[in-house]
C-alpha positions in Angstrom: -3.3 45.6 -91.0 -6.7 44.0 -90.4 -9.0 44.6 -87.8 -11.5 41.8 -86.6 -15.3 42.3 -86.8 -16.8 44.5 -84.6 -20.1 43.0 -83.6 -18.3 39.5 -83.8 -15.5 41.2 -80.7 -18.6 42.7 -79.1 -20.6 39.4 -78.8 -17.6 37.3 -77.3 -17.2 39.8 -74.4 -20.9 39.1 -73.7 -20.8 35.8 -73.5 -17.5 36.1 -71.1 -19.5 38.5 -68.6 -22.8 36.4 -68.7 -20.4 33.0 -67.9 -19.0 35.1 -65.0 -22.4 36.0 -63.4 -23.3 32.6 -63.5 -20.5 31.4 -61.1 -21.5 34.2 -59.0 -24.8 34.2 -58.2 -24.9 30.7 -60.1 -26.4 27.3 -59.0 -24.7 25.4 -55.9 -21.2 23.8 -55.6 -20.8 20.3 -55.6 -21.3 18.5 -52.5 -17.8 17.6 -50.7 -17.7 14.1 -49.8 -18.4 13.2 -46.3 -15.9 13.0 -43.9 -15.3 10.1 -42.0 -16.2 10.5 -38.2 -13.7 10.3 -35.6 -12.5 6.8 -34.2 -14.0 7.8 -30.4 -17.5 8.8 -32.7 -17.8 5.6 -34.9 -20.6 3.8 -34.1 -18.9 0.1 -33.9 -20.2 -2.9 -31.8 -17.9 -3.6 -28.2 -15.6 -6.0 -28.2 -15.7 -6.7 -24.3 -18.5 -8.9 -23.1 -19.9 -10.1 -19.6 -19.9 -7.3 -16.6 -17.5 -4.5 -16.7 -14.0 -4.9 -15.0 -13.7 -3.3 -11.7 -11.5 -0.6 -11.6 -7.6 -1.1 -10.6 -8.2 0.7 -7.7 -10.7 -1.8 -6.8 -8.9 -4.4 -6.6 -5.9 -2.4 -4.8 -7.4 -2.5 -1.8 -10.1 -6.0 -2.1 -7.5 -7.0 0.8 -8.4 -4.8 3.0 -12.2 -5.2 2.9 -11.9 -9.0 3.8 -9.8 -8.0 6.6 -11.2 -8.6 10.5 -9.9 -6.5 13.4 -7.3 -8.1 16.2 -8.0 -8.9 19.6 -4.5 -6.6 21.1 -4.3 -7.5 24.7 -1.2 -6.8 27.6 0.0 -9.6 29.5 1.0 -7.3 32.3 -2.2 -4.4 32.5 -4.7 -6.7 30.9 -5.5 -3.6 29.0 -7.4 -4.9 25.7 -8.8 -3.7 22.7 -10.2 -4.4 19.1 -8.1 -3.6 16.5 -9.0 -3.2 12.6 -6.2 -1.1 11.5 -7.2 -1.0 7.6 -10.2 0.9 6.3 -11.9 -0.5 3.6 -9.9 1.7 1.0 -6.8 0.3 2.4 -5.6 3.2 4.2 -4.4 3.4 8.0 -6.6 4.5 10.7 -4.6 6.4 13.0 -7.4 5.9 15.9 -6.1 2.1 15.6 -3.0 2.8 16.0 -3.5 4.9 19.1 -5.6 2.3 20.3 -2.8 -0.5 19.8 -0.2 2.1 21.5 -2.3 2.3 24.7 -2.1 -1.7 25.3 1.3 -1.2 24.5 1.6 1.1 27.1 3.5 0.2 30.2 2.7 2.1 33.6 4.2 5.5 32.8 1.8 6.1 30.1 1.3 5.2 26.6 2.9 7.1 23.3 1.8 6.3 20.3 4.2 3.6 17.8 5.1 4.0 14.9 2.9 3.1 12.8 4.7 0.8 10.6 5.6 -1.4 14.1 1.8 -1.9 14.4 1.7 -2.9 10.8 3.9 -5.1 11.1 2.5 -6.6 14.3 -1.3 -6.8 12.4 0.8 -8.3 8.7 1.7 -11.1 11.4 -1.3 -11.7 13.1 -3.3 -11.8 10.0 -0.5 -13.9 8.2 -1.1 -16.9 10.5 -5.2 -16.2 11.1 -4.3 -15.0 14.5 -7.5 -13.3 16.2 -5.2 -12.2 19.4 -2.0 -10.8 19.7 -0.6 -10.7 23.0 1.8 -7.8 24.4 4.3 -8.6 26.3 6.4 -5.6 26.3 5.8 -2.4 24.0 6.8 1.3 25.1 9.0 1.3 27.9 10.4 4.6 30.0 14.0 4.6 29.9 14.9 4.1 34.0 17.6 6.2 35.9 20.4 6.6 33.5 19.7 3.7 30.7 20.1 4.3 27.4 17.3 4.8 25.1 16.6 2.0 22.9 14.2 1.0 20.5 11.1 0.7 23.1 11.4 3.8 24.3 11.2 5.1 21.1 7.9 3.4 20.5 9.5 1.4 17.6 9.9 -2.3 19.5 7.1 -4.6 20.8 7.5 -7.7 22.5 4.5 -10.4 21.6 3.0 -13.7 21.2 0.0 -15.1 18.7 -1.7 -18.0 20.6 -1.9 -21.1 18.8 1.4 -20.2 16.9 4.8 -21.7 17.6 7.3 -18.8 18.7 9.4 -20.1 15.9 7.3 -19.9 13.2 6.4 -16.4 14.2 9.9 -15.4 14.8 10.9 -17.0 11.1 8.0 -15.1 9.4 9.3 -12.1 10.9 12.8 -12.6 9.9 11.3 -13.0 6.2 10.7 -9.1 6.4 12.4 -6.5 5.5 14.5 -3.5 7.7 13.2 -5.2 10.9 14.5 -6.3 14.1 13.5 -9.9 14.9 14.7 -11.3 18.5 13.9 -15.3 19.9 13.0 -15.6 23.4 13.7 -19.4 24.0 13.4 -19.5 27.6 10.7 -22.1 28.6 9.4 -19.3 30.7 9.1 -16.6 27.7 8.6 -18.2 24.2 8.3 -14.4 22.6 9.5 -12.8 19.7 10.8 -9.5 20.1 10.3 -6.8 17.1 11.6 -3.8 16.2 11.7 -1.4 12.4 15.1 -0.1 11.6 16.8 0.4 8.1 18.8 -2.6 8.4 17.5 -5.5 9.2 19.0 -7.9 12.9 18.3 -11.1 14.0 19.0 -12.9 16.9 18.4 -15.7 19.8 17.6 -14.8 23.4 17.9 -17.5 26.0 17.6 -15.2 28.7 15.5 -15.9 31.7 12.8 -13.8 33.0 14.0 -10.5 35.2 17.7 -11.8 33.4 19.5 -10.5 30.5 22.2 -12.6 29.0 24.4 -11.9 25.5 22.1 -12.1 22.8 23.3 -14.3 19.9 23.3 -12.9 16.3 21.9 -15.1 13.2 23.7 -15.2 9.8 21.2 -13.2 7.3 22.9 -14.3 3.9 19.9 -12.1 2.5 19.5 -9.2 4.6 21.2 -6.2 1.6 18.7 -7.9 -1.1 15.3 -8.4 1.0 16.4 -4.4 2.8 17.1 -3.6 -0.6 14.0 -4.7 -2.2 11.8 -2.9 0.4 8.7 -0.7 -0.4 5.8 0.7 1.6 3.7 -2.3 0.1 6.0 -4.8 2.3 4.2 -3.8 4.8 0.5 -4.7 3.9 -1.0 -8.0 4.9 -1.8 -8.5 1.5 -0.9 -12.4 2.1 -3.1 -12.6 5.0 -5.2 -15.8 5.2 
Protein backbone atom coordinates (compact mmCIF):
# COMPACT_ATOMS: atom_id res chain seq x y z
CA UNK A 1 0.00 0.00 0.00
CA UNK A 2 1.41 3.36 -1.09
CA UNK A 3 1.42 6.42 0.67
CA UNK A 4 1.45 9.91 -1.25
CA UNK A 5 4.28 12.38 -0.71
CA UNK A 6 4.55 14.06 2.23
CA UNK A 7 5.60 17.62 1.41
CA UNK A 8 3.52 17.31 -1.79
CA UNK A 9 0.05 16.51 0.97
CA UNK A 10 1.52 19.26 3.16
CA UNK A 11 1.62 22.01 0.36
CA UNK A 12 -2.03 21.29 -0.98
CA UNK A 13 -3.46 22.01 2.52
CA UNK A 14 -1.70 25.34 2.37
CA UNK A 15 -2.89 26.41 -0.50
CA UNK A 16 -6.62 25.37 0.76
CA UNK A 17 -6.22 27.54 3.97
CA UNK A 18 -4.53 30.58 2.16
CA UNK A 19 -7.80 30.40 -0.56
CA UNK A 20 -10.00 30.42 2.55
CA UNK A 21 -8.47 33.55 4.19
CA UNK A 22 -8.91 35.30 1.07
CA UNK A 23 -12.74 35.05 0.95
CA UNK A 24 -12.67 36.11 4.48
CA UNK A 25 -10.94 39.01 4.86
CA UNK A 26 -10.66 39.04 0.88
CA UNK A 27 -11.45 41.91 -1.59
CA UNK A 28 -15.22 43.16 -1.99
CA UNK A 29 -18.25 41.25 -3.34
CA UNK A 30 -19.65 42.02 -6.54
CA UNK A 31 -21.93 44.87 -6.74
CA UNK A 32 -25.74 43.64 -6.85
CA UNK A 33 -27.57 45.17 -9.66
CA UNK A 34 -29.68 48.13 -8.81
CA UNK A 35 -33.06 47.73 -8.04
CA UNK A 36 -35.62 49.35 -9.84
CA UNK A 37 -37.48 52.16 -7.80
CA UNK A 38 -40.88 51.93 -6.84
CA UNK A 39 -43.74 52.94 -9.48
CA UNK A 40 -44.95 56.06 -6.76
CA UNK A 41 -40.75 56.92 -6.80
CA UNK A 42 -40.04 56.85 -10.64
CA UNK A 43 -39.29 59.97 -11.88
CA UNK A 44 -41.71 59.98 -15.08
CA UNK A 45 -43.14 63.19 -16.81
CA UNK A 46 -47.29 63.83 -15.96
CA UNK A 47 -49.63 62.91 -18.15
CA UNK A 48 -52.35 65.57 -17.09
CA UNK A 49 -51.97 69.04 -18.38
CA UNK A 50 -53.73 72.56 -17.87
CA UNK A 51 -54.96 73.44 -14.11
CA UNK A 52 -55.58 70.74 -11.72
CA UNK A 53 -59.24 69.29 -11.42
CA UNK A 54 -61.17 70.50 -8.49
CA UNK A 55 -61.87 68.14 -6.14
CA UNK A 56 -65.32 65.96 -6.24
CA UNK A 57 -66.31 67.52 -3.29
CA UNK A 58 -66.00 70.75 -5.07
CA UNK A 59 -68.15 70.29 -7.36
CA UNK A 60 -70.70 68.59 -4.93
CA UNK A 61 -71.73 71.49 -3.59
CA UNK A 62 -70.84 74.38 -6.83
CA UNK A 63 -74.85 74.52 -6.56
CA UNK A 64 -75.01 75.82 -3.51
CA UNK A 65 -72.54 78.67 -3.85
CA UNK A 66 -74.53 80.19 -6.87
CA UNK A 67 -77.49 79.98 -4.75
CA UNK A 68 -79.38 83.58 -3.55
CA UNK A 69 -81.54 83.71 -0.44
CA UNK A 70 -85.64 83.97 -0.67
CA UNK A 71 -87.71 86.77 0.12
CA UNK A 72 -90.37 84.29 2.71
CA UNK A 73 -93.13 86.61 3.49
CA UNK A 74 -97.00 85.80 5.29
CA UNK A 75 -99.98 86.93 3.57
CA UNK A 76 -101.79 87.17 6.87
CA UNK A 77 -98.91 88.69 9.63
CA UNK A 78 -96.87 90.33 6.97
CA UNK A 79 -94.05 88.84 8.88
CA UNK A 80 -90.96 88.60 6.35
CA UNK A 81 -87.56 87.51 6.18
CA UNK A 82 -84.50 86.67 3.98
CA UNK A 83 -83.94 83.28 3.44
CA UNK A 84 -80.60 81.46 2.19
CA UNK A 85 -81.07 78.10 3.41
CA UNK A 86 -77.71 76.45 1.89
CA UNK A 87 -74.27 77.34 3.12
CA UNK A 88 -71.72 77.41 0.73
CA UNK A 89 -70.70 73.68 1.43
CA UNK A 90 -74.14 72.69 0.75
CA UNK A 91 -75.24 71.94 4.10
CA UNK A 92 -78.55 73.22 5.92
CA UNK A 93 -78.54 76.09 8.17
CA UNK A 94 -80.81 75.44 10.75
CA UNK A 95 -81.03 79.35 11.73
CA UNK A 96 -82.90 79.40 8.11
CA UNK A 97 -85.04 77.19 8.81
CA UNK A 98 -86.13 78.69 12.08
CA UNK A 99 -86.39 81.80 10.41
CA UNK A 100 -88.74 80.38 7.62
CA UNK A 101 -90.89 78.59 10.53
CA UNK A 102 -91.52 82.06 12.24
CA UNK A 103 -93.30 83.48 8.86
CA UNK A 104 -94.86 80.37 8.85
CA UNK A 105 -96.18 80.92 12.14
CA UNK A 106 -99.79 81.70 12.63
CA UNK A 107 -100.95 83.66 15.83
CA UNK A 108 -100.37 80.97 18.49
CA UNK A 109 -96.75 80.99 17.94
CA UNK A 110 -94.32 79.56 15.52
CA UNK A 111 -92.63 75.75 15.72
CA UNK A 112 -90.11 75.11 13.78
CA UNK A 113 -90.87 72.65 10.17
CA UNK A 114 -89.42 70.17 9.21
CA UNK A 115 -86.79 70.78 7.55
CA UNK A 116 -87.30 68.89 4.45
CA UNK A 117 -90.89 70.99 4.01
CA UNK A 118 -88.67 74.24 3.77
CA UNK A 119 -86.46 72.44 1.28
CA UNK A 120 -88.86 71.62 -0.64
CA UNK A 121 -90.48 75.05 -0.48
CA UNK A 122 -86.74 76.88 -1.44
CA UNK A 123 -86.14 73.59 -4.40
CA UNK A 124 -89.39 75.33 -5.77
CA UNK A 125 -88.67 78.77 -5.47
CA UNK A 126 -85.36 78.45 -6.93
CA UNK A 127 -86.64 75.97 -9.65
CA UNK A 128 -88.65 78.78 -11.34
CA UNK A 129 -86.10 81.94 -10.27
CA UNK A 130 -88.69 82.92 -7.75
CA UNK A 131 -87.08 85.76 -5.31
CA UNK A 132 -90.48 85.59 -3.08
CA UNK A 133 -92.38 82.99 -1.79
CA UNK A 134 -95.54 83.86 -0.27
CA UNK A 135 -97.24 82.02 2.91
CA UNK A 136 -100.40 81.49 2.95
CA UNK A 137 -100.87 79.08 5.59
CA UNK A 138 -97.97 77.09 7.41
CA UNK A 139 -98.26 75.91 11.20
CA UNK A 140 -101.64 75.88 12.40
CA UNK A 141 -102.93 75.07 16.19
CA UNK A 142 -105.33 72.34 16.06
CA UNK A 143 -108.82 74.29 17.37
CA UNK A 144 -111.26 72.78 20.04
CA UNK A 145 -111.47 69.12 19.23
CA UNK A 146 -109.95 68.93 15.51
CA UNK A 147 -107.88 66.46 14.48
CA UNK A 148 -104.23 67.01 14.00
CA UNK A 149 -103.16 67.13 10.55
CA UNK A 150 -100.24 67.78 8.67
CA UNK A 151 -99.99 71.71 9.65
CA UNK A 152 -100.06 71.21 13.02
CA UNK A 153 -97.36 68.99 12.72
CA UNK A 154 -95.18 71.63 11.07
CA UNK A 155 -95.01 69.43 7.92
CA UNK A 156 -97.68 71.39 5.41
CA UNK A 157 -97.34 74.94 4.00
CA UNK A 158 -99.69 76.68 2.03
CA UNK A 159 -97.90 79.18 -0.75
CA UNK A 160 -97.68 81.07 -3.88
CA UNK A 161 -94.44 82.25 -6.10
CA UNK A 162 -95.37 85.59 -7.81
CA UNK A 163 -95.05 85.71 -11.40
CA UNK A 164 -95.70 81.80 -11.52
CA UNK A 165 -98.95 80.17 -12.63
CA UNK A 166 -100.45 78.08 -9.63
CA UNK A 167 -100.42 75.28 -12.11
CA UNK A 168 -97.09 75.12 -13.12
CA UNK A 169 -96.10 75.30 -9.49
CA UNK A 170 -98.55 72.74 -8.41
CA UNK A 171 -97.25 70.32 -11.44
CA UNK A 172 -93.56 70.89 -10.47
CA UNK A 173 -94.51 69.79 -7.10
CA UNK A 174 -96.40 66.80 -8.17
CA UNK A 175 -93.01 65.80 -10.09
CA UNK A 176 -91.48 65.16 -6.46
CA UNK A 177 -91.21 62.51 -4.56
CA UNK A 178 -93.17 61.33 -1.00
CA UNK A 179 -95.02 64.69 -1.06
CA UNK A 180 -98.43 66.01 -0.71
CA UNK A 181 -99.38 68.43 -3.50
CA UNK A 182 -103.03 70.06 -3.28
CA UNK A 183 -104.68 72.80 -6.17
CA UNK A 184 -106.51 75.64 -4.88
CA UNK A 185 -108.56 76.68 -8.07
CA UNK A 186 -110.75 79.08 -6.53
CA UNK A 187 -110.46 82.51 -8.34
CA UNK A 188 -110.08 83.80 -4.90
CA UNK A 189 -107.04 81.37 -3.72
CA UNK A 190 -104.84 80.23 -6.73
CA UNK A 191 -102.41 78.31 -4.00
CA UNK A 192 -100.75 75.13 -3.86
CA UNK A 193 -100.87 73.37 -0.75
CA UNK A 194 -97.69 71.11 0.26
CA UNK A 195 -97.06 68.64 2.54
CA UNK A 196 -93.88 65.52 3.09
CA UNK A 197 -95.23 62.17 3.76
CA UNK A 198 -93.88 58.66 2.66
CA UNK A 199 -96.31 58.25 0.01
CA UNK A 200 -96.90 60.66 -2.21
CA UNK A 201 -101.14 62.54 -2.73
CA UNK A 202 -102.37 64.75 -5.13
CA UNK A 203 -105.33 66.45 -5.48
CA UNK A 204 -107.74 69.51 -6.68
CA UNK A 205 -109.36 72.00 -4.31
CA UNK A 206 -112.18 74.19 -5.57
CA UNK A 207 -113.03 75.33 -2.27
CA UNK A 208 -113.80 78.85 -1.55
CA UNK A 209 -112.22 80.98 0.95
CA UNK A 210 -113.49 80.34 4.90
CA UNK A 211 -115.21 76.92 2.81
CA UNK A 212 -114.06 73.49 2.67
CA UNK A 213 -115.50 71.26 -0.02
CA UNK A 214 -114.41 67.31 -0.94
CA UNK A 215 -111.18 67.49 -2.28
CA UNK A 216 -110.74 65.55 -5.60
CA UNK A 217 -107.89 62.95 -5.93
CA UNK A 218 -105.45 62.84 -9.22
CA UNK A 219 -104.40 59.54 -10.87
CA UNK A 220 -100.48 59.30 -10.08
CA UNK A 221 -99.70 56.34 -12.57
CA UNK A 222 -96.01 56.99 -11.19
CA UNK A 223 -96.32 57.60 -7.58
CA UNK A 224 -94.51 53.63 -6.31
CA UNK A 225 -91.53 54.46 -8.95
CA UNK A 226 -90.76 58.28 -8.35
CA UNK A 227 -91.53 57.35 -4.02
CA UNK A 228 -89.46 54.46 -4.80
CA UNK A 229 -86.63 56.14 -6.44
CA UNK A 230 -86.37 58.77 -3.58
CA UNK A 231 -83.04 59.84 -1.85
CA UNK A 232 -81.98 62.80 0.39
CA UNK A 233 -80.53 64.35 -2.91
CA UNK A 234 -84.22 64.80 -4.30
CA UNK A 235 -84.48 67.26 -2.18
CA UNK A 236 -81.59 69.75 -3.32
CA UNK A 237 -82.29 72.46 -5.77
CA UNK A 238 -79.68 71.24 -7.71
CA UNK A 239 -81.85 72.20 -11.01
CA UNK A 240 -82.30 75.59 -9.79
CA UNK A 241 -82.06 78.32 -12.48
Amino acid sequence: MSRGHPRRALGLAALLVVAACARTAGGPEPAAPPRPAPPEQRDEPSASFGPPRPEPAELDVAWARKLGPVRVESANTGEKADVRLYAPDGSVDPLAVEAFSRVAADSSGPLVLSQRLVQLSVKAAHHFGAATLVIISGYRKPRGRQAGDHHSRGEAVDFRLPGVDYRQLAAYLRSLPRAGVGVYTDPRTHYVHLDVRDRSFHWLDASPPGVTWREAPLADARQAIRDTAYTTESDLPLDAR
